[in-house]
N, C-alpha and C positions, 0 to 999 in steps of 0.2 A: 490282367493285374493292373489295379490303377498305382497313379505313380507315389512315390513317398512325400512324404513330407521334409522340409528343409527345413529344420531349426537353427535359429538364431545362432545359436553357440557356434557354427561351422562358420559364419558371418566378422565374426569380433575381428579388430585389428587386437596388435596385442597391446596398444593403449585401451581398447574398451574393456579388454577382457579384463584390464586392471582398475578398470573407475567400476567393473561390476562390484569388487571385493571393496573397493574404497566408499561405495554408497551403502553398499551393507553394513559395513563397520561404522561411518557417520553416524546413519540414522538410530541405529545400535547405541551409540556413544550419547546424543541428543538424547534417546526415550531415558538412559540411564539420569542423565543430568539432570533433567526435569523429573524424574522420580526423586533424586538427593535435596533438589530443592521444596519438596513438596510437603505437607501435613506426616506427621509421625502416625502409624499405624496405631498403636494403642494409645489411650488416654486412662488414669486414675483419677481416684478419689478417695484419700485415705479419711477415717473418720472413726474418732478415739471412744472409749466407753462415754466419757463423759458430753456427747456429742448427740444423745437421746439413746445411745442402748444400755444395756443393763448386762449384769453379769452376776449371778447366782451360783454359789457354793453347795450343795445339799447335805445336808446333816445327816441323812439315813445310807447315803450309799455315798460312790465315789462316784460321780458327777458333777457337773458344770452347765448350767443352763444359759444361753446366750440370746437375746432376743431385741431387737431394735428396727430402723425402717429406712430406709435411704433418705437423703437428704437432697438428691441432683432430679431432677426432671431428667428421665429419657425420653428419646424420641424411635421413629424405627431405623432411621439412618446411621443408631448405637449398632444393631446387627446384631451382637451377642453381646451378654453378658456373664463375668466372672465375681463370684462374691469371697475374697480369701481372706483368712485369719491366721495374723500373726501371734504367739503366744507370748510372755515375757515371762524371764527365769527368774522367779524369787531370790535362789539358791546362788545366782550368779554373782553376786555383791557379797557374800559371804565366803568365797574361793571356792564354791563348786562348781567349775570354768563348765562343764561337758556331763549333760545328763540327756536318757533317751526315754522319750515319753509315748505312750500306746493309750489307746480307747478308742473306743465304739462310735462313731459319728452316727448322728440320726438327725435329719431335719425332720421335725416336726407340723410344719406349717411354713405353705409360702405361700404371698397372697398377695397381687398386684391390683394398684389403683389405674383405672381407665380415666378418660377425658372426663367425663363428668363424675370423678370424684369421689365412685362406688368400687368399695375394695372387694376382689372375686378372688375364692381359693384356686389356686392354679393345680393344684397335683392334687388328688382327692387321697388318693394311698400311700402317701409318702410314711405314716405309723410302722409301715409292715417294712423300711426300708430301711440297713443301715449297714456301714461297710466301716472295716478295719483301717485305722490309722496309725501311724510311725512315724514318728517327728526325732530329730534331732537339733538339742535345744544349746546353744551356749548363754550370749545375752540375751537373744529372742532366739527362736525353736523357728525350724522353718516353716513358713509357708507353706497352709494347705489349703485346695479349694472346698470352700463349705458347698454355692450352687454355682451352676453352670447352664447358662440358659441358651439355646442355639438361637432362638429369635428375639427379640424384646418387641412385648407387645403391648408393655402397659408403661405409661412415667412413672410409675414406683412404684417400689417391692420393701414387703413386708417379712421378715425371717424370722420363724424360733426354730433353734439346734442347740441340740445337745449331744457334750460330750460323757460318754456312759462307759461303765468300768477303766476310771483313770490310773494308770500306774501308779502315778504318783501327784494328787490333786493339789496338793501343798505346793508343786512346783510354780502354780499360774499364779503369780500376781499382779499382771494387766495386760490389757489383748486390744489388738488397733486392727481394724476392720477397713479393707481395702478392696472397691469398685471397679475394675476392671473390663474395659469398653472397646468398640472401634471407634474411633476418634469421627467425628462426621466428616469434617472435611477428607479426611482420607475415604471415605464412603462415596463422596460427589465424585472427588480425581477416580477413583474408581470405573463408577459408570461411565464418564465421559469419557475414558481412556478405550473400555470395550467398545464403546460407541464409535470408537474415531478409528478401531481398527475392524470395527463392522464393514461400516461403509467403506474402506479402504480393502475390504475381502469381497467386497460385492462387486466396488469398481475391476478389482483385477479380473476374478470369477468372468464376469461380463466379458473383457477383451480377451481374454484369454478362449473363452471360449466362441468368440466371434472368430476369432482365427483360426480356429480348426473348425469351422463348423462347411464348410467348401470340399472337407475331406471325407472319406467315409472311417470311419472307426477303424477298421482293419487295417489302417495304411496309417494308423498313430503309431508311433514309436512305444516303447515300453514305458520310460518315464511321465508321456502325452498322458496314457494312461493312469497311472498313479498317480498326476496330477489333478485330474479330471474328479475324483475321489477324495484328493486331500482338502482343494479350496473347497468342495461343498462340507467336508468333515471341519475346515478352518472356521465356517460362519458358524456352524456349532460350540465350538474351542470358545469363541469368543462370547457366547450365552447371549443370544437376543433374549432372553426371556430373564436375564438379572435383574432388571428393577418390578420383575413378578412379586419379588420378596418382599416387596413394602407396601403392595395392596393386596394380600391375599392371608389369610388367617396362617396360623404358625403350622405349616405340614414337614415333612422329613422330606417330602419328594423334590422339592426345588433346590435341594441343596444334592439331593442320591441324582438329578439330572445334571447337575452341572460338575458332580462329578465325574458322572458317566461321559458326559461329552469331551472332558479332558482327558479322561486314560483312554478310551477312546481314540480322539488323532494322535494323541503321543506312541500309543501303539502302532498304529496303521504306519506312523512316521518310521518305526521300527522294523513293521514287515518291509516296506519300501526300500528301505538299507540294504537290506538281507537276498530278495528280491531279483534289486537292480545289480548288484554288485555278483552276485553268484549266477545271473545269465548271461553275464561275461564270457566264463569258460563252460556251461551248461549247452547243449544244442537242441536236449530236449526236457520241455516242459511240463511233463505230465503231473497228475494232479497230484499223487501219491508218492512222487519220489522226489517233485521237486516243492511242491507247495505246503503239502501234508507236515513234513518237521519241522518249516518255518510257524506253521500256523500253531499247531503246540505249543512252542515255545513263545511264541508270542501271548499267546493267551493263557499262558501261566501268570505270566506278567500282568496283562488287564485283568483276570477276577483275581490275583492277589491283591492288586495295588486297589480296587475296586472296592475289598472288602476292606481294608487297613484304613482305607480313606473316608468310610462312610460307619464303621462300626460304632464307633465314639456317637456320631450325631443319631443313630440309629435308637442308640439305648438313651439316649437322652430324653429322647419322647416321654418317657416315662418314670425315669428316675434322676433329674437335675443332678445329682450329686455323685454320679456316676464316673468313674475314670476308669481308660482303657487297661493300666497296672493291676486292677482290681479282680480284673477277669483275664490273669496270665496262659490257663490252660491251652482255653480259644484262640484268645489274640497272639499269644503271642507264638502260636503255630503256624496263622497265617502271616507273621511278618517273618518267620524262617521260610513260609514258601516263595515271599516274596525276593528274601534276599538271593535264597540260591537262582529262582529264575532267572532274574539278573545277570547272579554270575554263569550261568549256561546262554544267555544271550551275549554277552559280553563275547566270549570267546568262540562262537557259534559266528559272529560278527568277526573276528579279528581272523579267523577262521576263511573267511569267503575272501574277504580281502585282498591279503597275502597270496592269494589262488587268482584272485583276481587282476595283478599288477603282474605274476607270474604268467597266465597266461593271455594277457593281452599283448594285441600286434598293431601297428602304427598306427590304423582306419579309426581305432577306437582311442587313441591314447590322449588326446585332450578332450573326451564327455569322460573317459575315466578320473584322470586327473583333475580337472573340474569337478566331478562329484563328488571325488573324495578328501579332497580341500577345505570345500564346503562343510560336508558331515563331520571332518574332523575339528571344524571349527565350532559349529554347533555341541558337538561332543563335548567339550571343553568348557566351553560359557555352563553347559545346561550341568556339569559334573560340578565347576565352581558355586555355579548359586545351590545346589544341593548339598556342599560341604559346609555354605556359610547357614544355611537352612536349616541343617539338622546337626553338624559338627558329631563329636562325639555321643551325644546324647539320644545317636538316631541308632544306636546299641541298646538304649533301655528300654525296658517297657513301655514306660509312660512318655516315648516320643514325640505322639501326636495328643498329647492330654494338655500340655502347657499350652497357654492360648499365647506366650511368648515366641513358640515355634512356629505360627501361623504365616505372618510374615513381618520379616523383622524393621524393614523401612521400606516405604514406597518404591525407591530403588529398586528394590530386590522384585518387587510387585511387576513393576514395569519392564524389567529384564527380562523375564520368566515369559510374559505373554509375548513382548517385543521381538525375543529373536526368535520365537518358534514362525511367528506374523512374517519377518522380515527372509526367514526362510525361505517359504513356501512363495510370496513373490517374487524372488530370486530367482528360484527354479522355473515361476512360470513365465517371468521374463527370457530369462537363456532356453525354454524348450520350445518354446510358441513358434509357430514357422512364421516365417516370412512372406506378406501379403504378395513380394514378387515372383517369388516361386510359383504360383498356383498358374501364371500365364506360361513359364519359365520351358520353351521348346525342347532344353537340354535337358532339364530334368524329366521328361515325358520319354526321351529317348533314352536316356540313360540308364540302363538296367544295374548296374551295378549300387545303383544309389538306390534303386526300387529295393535291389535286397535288401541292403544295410537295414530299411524300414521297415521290412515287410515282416512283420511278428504273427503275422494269421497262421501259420502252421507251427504246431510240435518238434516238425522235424526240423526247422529251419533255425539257425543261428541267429542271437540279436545284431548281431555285429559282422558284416561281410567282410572279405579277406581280399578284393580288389578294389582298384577304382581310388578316388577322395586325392588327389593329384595336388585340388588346391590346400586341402588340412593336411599331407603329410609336408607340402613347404611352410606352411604356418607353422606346424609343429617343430619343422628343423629351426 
């Protein structure tokens, strides 16, 4: 049997052990800061009928024709684009405070200008498409989105839509037409932020793996393990392949990969919880009774969140004016699969836990309580930026349809990447062994610390029940 590995964590005074939690929360609090001070997430551009569009009545049926052409130069660092129309109540100035307005949306033609100046029809079938509208109207009717473009590929777009079978046509008496964008500069802080947590997952990746690599695999600890998987899932997480999106023509795949690679580590982040925390009191690990219902449940979770997250940009391929509300049947059966996963991980997790703090015994009780300080701290941050992300709203159908709900300030942007980033170097600082261990006589001899590590068999416990002399006086 070779000998174990000595991590870090058995090492810490308990001033380190407290500058670990106080460097996490810094740099945590910094990435926040610099996300508050930084470019606002979307940008408009309101622009009124009398602004070059036109708006048409029809005499023969109940209809409204709309037709006009941007006025802003995009570039591709806009990302997407939203085109919404606001309506204005006639009736409203006469004390008819509350009216509800219905009709048939059809774009008609949409047709973007390239660099040199030649306008090309984007959607060639858009005739055969057209989906039901519900407006509720006081002074102005709410906001609806006419197109929605996942990529911008041209500096300007040309629209005609019309609204078909109106309720009540006599109610519109003027409509202000509003551009909805990613702001560029929030597109640059963007890249350069994945960028700067790139290279910051390559540098750990690197030492983190120069320090086990002396060992053979079978003598990693269980967490060694899970880590070894998450920093190569982390370079992912952080999309080297994002600024694909601005030389490559408009596909659905660069966006269904980069969200594959995010449910992805947030998953594995989830199996890992589950995992670590339930072979605790576990002694044996077979594939079926102990891996088998964590992996289920977890991967309810990735192909719900998988499907909820890329459906919208899926149909968009093909029909700009598509929203997920539209098509309730479908979607919105997989955002009930997703919620209930959720709730079966949640308590599947609170579950192991509770079994876990139960039956741990000294040897183990500061990498328990260290991991579960940590996780509960992550729990917390990642449950807050999801309340402020989706609020109430994340009840409705059309949750992920508002391009409002994308992200609502850079802030929130830098939060969401920062602490799952500032996690996973966490961990791989406190699990990494100790470059003097590897000489370390006592530890060669020491069989008791060989168990504690020695995770190569089934039958054997992660956590040994003798020995660790110096962690139980640290722990007193």
């Amino acid at each position: 049997m070779e000998p174990g590995v000595q991590i870090r964590l058995h090492k810490l005074t308990k001033r380190q052990y407290l500058l670990v939690f106080f460097a996490f929360f810094a740099a945590f609090a910094l990435t926040v800061v610099i996300g508050a001070v930084s470019h606002q997430v979307l940008s408009s551009v309101k622009e009124p009928l009398d602004a070059g569009w036109s708006m048409e009545h029809s005499n023969s049926s109940d209809s409204i024709t709309f037709s006009g052409e941007s006025h802003v130069g995009w570039t591709l660092f806009s990302q997407q684009l939203w085109l919404k129309c606001i309506l204005q109540n006639h009736f409203y100035s006469n004390g008819d405070k509350y009216r509800v307005l219905k009709f048939l949306l059809q774009v008609r033609s949409l047709e973007g200008q390239n660099s040199m100046g030649v306008w090309q029809r984007i959607y060639p079938n858009l005739d055969e498409l057209s989906h039901q509208r519900e407006l509720h109207c006081e002074k102005f009717c709410s906001p609806f989105t006419v197109v929605h473009l996942g990529k911008v590929s041209h500096t300007r777009y040309r629209v005609n839509f019309v609204l078909d079978d109106v309720s009540d046509p006599l109610i519109v008496d003027n409509a202000t037409l509003e551009w909805q964008f990613y702001s560029p500069e929030f597109t640059q802080m963007e890249i350069w932020s994945q960028f700067v947590f790139l290279i910051l997952t390559f540098v750990t990746a690197y030492q983190y793996f120069r320090y086990l690599k002396p060992y053979k695999m079978t003598n990693w600890c269980l967490e060694q393990r899970w880590l070894s998987v998450l920093l190569v899932q982390l370079i992912l997480f952080n999309n080297p392949f994002f600024p694909l999106r601005f030389l490559i023509p408009q596909t659905w795949g660069e966006h269904f990969f980069e969200v594959l690679f995010k449910s992805t580590f947030i998953c594995t982040v989830l199996l890992f919880w589950l995992c670590t925390l339930h072979s605790i009191t576990v002694t044996s690990r077979k594939f079926l009774t102990f891996y088998l219902p964590k992996l289920v449940t977890v991967a309810l979770v990735w192909l719900s969140s998988l499907t909820v997250l890329s459906w919208e940009e899926y149909n968009l391929l093909s029909d700009p004016s598509y929203q997920t509300h539209l098509d309730t049947s479908a979607f919105a059966a997989w955002k009930i699969i997703l919620f209930v996963s959720i709730g079966l991980y949640s308590f599947f997790l609170c579950y192991v836990t509770i079994r876990a703090f139960q039956g741990a015994q000294s040897p183990v009780d500061l990498r328990l309580k260290f991991f579960s300080s940590l996780m509960f701290i992550v729990v917390v941050i990642l449950g807050t930026l999801l309340v402020i992300h989706v609020g109430v709203k994340g009840l409705q159908p059309s949750f992920v349809s508002s391009p409002v709900l994308i992200y609502k300030s850079a802030a929130e942007f830098l939060a969401l990447i920062g602490v799952l980033n500032y996690y996973i170097y966490t961990l791989a600082f406190v699990y990494s062994p100790l470059m003097s261990s590897m000489e370390d006589p006592e530890l060669k001899s020491n069989s008791s610390f060989q168990m504690l590590y020695n995770i190569d068999g089934e039958e054997e416990t992660i956590y040994s029940d003798s020995g660790f002399d110096q962690d139980e006086e640290f722990a007193k």
